[in-house]
C-alpha positions as CSV (number, residue, x, y, z in Angstrom):
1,X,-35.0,14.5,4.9
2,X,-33.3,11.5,3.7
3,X,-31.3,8.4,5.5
4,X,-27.8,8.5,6.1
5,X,-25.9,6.7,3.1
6,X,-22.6,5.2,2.8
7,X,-20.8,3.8,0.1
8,X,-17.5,1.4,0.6
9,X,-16.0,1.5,-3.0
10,X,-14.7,-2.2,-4.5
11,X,-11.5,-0.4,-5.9
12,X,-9.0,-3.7,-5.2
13,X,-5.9,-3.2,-2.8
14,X,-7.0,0.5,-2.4
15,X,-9.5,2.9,-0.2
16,X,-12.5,5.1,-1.5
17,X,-15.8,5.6,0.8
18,X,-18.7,8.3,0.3
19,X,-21.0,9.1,2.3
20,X,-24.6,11.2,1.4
21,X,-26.1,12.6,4.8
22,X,-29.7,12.8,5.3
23,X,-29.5,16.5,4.1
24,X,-28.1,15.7,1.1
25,X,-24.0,16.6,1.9
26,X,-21.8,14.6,0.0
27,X,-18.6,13.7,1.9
28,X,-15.6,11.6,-0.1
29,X,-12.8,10.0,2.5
30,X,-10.2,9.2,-0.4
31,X,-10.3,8.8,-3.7
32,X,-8.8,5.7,-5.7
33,X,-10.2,4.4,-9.0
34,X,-11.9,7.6,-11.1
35,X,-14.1,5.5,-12.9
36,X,-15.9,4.0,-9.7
37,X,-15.6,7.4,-8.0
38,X,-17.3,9.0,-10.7
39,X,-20.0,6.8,-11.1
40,X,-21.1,6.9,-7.1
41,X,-20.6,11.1,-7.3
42,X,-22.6,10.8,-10.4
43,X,-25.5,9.4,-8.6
44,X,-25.0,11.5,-5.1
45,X,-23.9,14.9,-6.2
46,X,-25.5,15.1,-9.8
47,X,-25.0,18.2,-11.8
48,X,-27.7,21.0,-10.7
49,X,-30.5,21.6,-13.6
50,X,-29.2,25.5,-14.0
51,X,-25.8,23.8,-14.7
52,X,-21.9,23.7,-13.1
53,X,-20.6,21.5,-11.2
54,X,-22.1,18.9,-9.0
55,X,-21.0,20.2,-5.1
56,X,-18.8,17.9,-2.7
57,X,-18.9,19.0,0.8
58,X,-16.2,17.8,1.8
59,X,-13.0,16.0,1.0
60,X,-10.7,14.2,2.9
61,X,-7.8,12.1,1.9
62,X,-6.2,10.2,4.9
63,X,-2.4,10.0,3.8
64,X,-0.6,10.2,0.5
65,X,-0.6,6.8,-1.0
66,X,-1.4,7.0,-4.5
67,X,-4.3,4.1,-3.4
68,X,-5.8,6.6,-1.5
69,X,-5.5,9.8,-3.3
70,X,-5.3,9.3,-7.3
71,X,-8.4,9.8,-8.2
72,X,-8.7,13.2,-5.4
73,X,-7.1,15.4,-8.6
74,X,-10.3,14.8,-10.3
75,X,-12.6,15.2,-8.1
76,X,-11.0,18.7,-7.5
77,X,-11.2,19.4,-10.9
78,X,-14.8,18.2,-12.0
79,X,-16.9,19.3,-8.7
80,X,-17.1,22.4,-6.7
81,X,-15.4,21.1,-3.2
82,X,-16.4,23.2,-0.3
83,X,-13.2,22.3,2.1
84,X,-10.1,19.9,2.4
85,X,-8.4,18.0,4.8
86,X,-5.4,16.3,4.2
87,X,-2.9,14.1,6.6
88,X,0.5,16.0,6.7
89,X,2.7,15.1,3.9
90,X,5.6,15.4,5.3
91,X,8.3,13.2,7.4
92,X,11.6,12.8,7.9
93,X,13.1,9.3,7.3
94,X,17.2,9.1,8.4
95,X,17.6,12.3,8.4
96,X,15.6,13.2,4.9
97,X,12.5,15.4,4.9
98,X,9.9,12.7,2.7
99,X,7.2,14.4,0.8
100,X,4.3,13.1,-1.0
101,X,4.4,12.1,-4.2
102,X,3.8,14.4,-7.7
103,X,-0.1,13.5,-7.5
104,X,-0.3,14.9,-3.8
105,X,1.7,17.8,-4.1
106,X,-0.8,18.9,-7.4
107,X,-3.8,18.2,-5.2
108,X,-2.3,20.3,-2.4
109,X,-1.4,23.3,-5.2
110,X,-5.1,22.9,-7.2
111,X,-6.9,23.1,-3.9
112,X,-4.7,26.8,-3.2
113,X,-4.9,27.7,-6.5
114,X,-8.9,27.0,-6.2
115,X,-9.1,28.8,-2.9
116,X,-10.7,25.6,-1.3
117,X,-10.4,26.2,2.9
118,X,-7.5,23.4,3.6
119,X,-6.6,21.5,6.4
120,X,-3.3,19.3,7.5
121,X,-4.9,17.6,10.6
122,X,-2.5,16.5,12.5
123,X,-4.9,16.6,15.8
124,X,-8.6,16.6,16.2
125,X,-11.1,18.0,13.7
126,X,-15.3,17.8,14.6
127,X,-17.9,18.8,12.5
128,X,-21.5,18.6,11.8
129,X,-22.4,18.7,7.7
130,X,-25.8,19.2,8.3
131,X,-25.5,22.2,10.6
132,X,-22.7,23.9,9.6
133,X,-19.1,23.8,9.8
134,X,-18.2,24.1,14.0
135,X,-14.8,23.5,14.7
136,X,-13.2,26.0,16.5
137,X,-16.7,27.1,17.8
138,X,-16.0,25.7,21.7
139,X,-19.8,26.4,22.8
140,X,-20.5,23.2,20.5
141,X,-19.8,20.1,22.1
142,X,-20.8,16.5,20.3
143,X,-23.1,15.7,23.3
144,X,-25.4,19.4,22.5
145,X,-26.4,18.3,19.2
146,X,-26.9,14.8,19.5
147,X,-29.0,14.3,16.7
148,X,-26.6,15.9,14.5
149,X,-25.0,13.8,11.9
150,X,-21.0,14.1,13.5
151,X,-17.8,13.4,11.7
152,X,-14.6,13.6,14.0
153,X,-11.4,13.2,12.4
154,X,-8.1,11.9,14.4
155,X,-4.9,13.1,13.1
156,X,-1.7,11.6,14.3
157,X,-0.4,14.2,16.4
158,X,3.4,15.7,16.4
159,X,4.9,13.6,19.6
160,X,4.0,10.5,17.6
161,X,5.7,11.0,15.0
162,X,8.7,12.7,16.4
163,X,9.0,9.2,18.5
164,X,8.8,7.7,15.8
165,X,11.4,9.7,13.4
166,X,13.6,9.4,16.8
167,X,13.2,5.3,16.6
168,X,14.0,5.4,12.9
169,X,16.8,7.5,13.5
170,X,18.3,4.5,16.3
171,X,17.1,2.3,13.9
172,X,19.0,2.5,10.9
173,X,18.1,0.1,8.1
174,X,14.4,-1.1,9.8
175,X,11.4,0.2,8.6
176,X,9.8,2.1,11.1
177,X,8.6,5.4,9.9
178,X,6.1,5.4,6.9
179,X,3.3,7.3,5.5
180,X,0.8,5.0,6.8
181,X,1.7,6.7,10.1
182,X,0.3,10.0,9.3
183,X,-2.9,8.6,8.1
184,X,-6.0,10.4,9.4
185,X,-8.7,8.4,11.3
186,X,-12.2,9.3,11.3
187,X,-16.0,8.5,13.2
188,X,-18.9,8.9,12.1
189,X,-21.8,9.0,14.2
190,X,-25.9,9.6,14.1
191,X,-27.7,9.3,17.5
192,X,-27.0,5.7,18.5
193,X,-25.6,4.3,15.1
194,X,-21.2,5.1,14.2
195,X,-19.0,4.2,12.2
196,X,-15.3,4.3,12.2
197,X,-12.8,4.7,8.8
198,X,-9.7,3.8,9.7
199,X,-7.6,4.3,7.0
200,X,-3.8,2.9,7.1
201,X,-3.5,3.3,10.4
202,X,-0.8,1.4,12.0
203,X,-0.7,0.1,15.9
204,X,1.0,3.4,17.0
205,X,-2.1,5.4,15.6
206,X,-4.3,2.7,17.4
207,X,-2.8,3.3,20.4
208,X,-3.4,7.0,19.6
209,X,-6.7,6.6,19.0
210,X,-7.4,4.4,22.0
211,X,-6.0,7.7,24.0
212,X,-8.0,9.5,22.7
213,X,-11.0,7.5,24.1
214,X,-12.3,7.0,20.9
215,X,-12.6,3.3,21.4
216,X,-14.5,3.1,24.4
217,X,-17.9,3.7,23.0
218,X,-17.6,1.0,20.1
219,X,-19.4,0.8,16.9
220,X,-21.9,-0.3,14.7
221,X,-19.4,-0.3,11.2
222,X,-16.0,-0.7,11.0
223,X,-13.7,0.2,7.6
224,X,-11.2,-2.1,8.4
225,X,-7.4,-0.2,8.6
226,X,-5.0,-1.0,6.0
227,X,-7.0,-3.6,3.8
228,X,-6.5,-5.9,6.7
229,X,-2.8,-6.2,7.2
230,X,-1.4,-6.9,10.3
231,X,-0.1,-3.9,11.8
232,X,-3.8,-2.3,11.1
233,X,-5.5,-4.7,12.5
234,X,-5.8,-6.3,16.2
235,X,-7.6,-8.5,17.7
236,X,-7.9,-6.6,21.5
237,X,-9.4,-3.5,19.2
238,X,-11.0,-5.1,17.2
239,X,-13.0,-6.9,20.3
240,X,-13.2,-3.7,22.1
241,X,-15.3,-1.8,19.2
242,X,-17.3,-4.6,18.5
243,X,-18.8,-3.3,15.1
244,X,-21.9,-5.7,13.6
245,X,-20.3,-5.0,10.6
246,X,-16.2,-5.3,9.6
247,X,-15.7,-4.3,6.1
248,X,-12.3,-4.9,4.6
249,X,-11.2,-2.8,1.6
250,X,-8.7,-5.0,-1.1
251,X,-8.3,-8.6,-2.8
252,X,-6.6,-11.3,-1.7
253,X,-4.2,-11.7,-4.9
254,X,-3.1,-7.6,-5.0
255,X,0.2,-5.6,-4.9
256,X,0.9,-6.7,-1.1
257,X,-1.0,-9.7,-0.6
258,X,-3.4,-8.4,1.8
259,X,-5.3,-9.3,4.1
260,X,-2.8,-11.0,5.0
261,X,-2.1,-14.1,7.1
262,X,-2.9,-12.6,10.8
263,X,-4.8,-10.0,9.5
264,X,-7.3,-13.2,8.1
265,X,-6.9,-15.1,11.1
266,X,-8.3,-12.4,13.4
267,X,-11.7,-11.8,11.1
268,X,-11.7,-15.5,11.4
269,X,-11.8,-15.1,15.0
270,X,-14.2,-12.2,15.1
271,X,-16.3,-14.4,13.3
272,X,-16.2,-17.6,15.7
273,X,-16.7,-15.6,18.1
274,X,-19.3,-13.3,17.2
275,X,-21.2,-14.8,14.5
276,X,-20.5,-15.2,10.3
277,X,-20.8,-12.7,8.0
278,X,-19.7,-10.0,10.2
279,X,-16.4,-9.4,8.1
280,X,-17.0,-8.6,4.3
281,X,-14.4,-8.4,1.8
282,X,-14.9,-6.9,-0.9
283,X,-13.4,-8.4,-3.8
284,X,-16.5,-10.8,-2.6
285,X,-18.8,-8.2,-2.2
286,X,-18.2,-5.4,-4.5
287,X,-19.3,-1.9,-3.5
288,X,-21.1,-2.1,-0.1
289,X,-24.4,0.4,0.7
290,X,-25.0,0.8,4.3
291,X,-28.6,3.0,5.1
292,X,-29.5,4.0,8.5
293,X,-33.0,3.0,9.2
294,X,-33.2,3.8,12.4
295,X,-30.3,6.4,13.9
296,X,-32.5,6.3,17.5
297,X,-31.3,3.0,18.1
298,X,-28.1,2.0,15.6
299,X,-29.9,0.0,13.0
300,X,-28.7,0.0,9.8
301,X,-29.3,-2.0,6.6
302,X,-26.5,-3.2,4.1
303,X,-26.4,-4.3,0.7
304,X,-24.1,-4.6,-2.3
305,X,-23.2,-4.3,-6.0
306,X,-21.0,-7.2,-7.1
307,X,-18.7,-6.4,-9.7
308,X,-19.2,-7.2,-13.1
309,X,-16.2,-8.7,-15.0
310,X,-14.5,-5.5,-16.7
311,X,-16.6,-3.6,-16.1
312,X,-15.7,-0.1,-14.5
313,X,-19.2,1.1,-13.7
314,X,-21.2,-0.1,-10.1
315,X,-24.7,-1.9,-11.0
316,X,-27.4,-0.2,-8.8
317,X,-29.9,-2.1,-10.6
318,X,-29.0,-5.0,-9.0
319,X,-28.2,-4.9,-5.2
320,X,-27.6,-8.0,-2.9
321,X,-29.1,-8.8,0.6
322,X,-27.5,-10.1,2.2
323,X,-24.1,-9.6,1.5
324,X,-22.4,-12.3,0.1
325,X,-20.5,-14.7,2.8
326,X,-16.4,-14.4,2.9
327,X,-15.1,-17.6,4.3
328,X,-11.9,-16.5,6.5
329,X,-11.2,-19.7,7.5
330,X,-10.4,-20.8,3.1
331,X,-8.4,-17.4,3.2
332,X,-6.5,-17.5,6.5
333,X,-5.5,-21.0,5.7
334,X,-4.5,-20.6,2.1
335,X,-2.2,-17.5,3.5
336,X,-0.5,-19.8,6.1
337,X,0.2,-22.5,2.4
338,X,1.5,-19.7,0.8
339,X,3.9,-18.8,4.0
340,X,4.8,-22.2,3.9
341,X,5.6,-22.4,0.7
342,X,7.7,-19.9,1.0
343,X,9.9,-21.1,3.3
């Protein structure tokens, strides 16, 4: 049996993570960036020697923006994908039902077409890859099978966003409702060592989330929300999970500028307060390996790839330990020049 493996993906302003559990199931939360994909799948779920398709256990893409998703179409088309769960892709914006874009709607009709079980989560999923699929089974409960590999998703659920819809609708002309809303959150955990992807999520799916009581045990990883913007992260969270590791998906110079000025400011924080090199970006880093060592008591090792100029390919020849240091402080200030400047 092997270590549980997980691979952040240094795909820019976007999100792509896969994890290998220590029975060999390969799960992908989001999809962004084929080539990079591709090249971790290549090395996870390689093609079997009597031939076909590598196998993905299971796929998950967290809401439908394209920096999420794009890359999910080929992964449906070039592995055999044993189940689906996608956010809701759907929402009503002044009065307007909103769908996903073109790409989502053909992931949603190859995964029907391909008779691959689906899922719009807009609740609570569990399940245990290495056991066997057990949601909906109510005799399993996380705490029974607590050396069990565990992933629990966190969908937003339907009174969130009808308040939300209903604030939009008072609202007229604000940007309140979006599809970061509906993004999916998800934990995984392995005896005494988690880790929390968090997607897009906003504060509202926070607060969900906190709710839920899924903040009160804390963490040993965190996948920052929404590249480190603002509204995905907070500092009272943030302090309340506690991760040993913060690991923030995008690059300062992107689409949306993000992280962006209070986003930078708390990591910098996290770090004064809790020690450097707790907070990776990476744009710095490049793809990020974390191995559990030691799931008994939460250890876990970490190491990186740094990206190669042009190059579209992840060089596992040549992994860093420790991960390269991200100074917040440089970043948080150089947000607060451009702010200025601005203005």
């Amino acid at each position: 049996m092997g270590a549980l493996e997980i691979y952040v993906l240094s795909v820019g302003e976007g999100d792509s993570a896969i994890i290998k559990t220590p029975l060999g199931n390969v799960i992908v939360i989001d999809a962004y960036k084929w080539d990079k994909v591709k090249h971790v799948l290549d090395k996870l779920a390689p093609k079997p020697q009597g031939g076909g398709p590598g196998v993905i256990s299971h796929l998950i893409v967290t809401h439908p923006h394209t920096d999420h998703y794009s890359a999910a179409g080929n992964v449906l088309s070039r592995y055999t994908v044993r189940k689906v769960t996608l956010a809701p892709f759907w929402y009503r914006l002044e009065g307007q039902l909103m769908l996903g874009g073109p790409q989502y709607k053909n992931c949603i009709n190859k995964v029907l077409e391909e008779g691959i079980p689906l899922r719009f989560l807009g609740g609570y999923q569990r399940s245990y890859p290495d056991v066997g699929r057990r949601q909906g089974d109510e005799q399993y409960d996380p705490y029974n099978l607590p050396e069990e590999v565990c992933l629990e998703l966190l969908g937003p659920p339907n009174d969130l966003l009808e308040e939300l819809e209903e604030a939009q609708e008072k609202n007229k002309g604000l940007k309140i409702l979006e599809p970061n809303h509906l993004s999916i959150m998800a934990r995984l955990s392995y005896e005494q060592f988690s880790m929390v992807f968090a997607g897009d999520a906003q504060m509202e799916n926070w607060a969900h989330y906190d709710r839920a009581g899924m903040l009160e045990k804390g963490c040993k990883a965190l996948k920052a929300a929404h590249h480190g913007s603002m509204n995905g992260t907070q500092w009272e969270r943030l302090h309340r999970l506690r991760p040993k590791l913060v690991i923030v998906s995008s690059k300062r110079h992107g689409k949306h500028d993000l992280p962006d000025l209070i986003g930078s400011t708390t990591f910098w924080k996290y770090e004064r307060n809790y020690g450097k090199g707790k907070v990776a970006l990476t744009e710095t880093t490049g793809t990020i390996k974390i191995t559990v060592s030691d799931p008994a008591k939460g250890t876990f090792d970490s190491e990186c790839y740094l990206d190669q100029p042009g190059a579209k390919t992840i060089p596992w020849e040549n992994p860093q330990d420790p991960l390269p240091f991200t100074d917040w402080a440089q970043i948080a200030q150089d947000r607060w020049k451009e702010q200025a400047n601005e203005s």
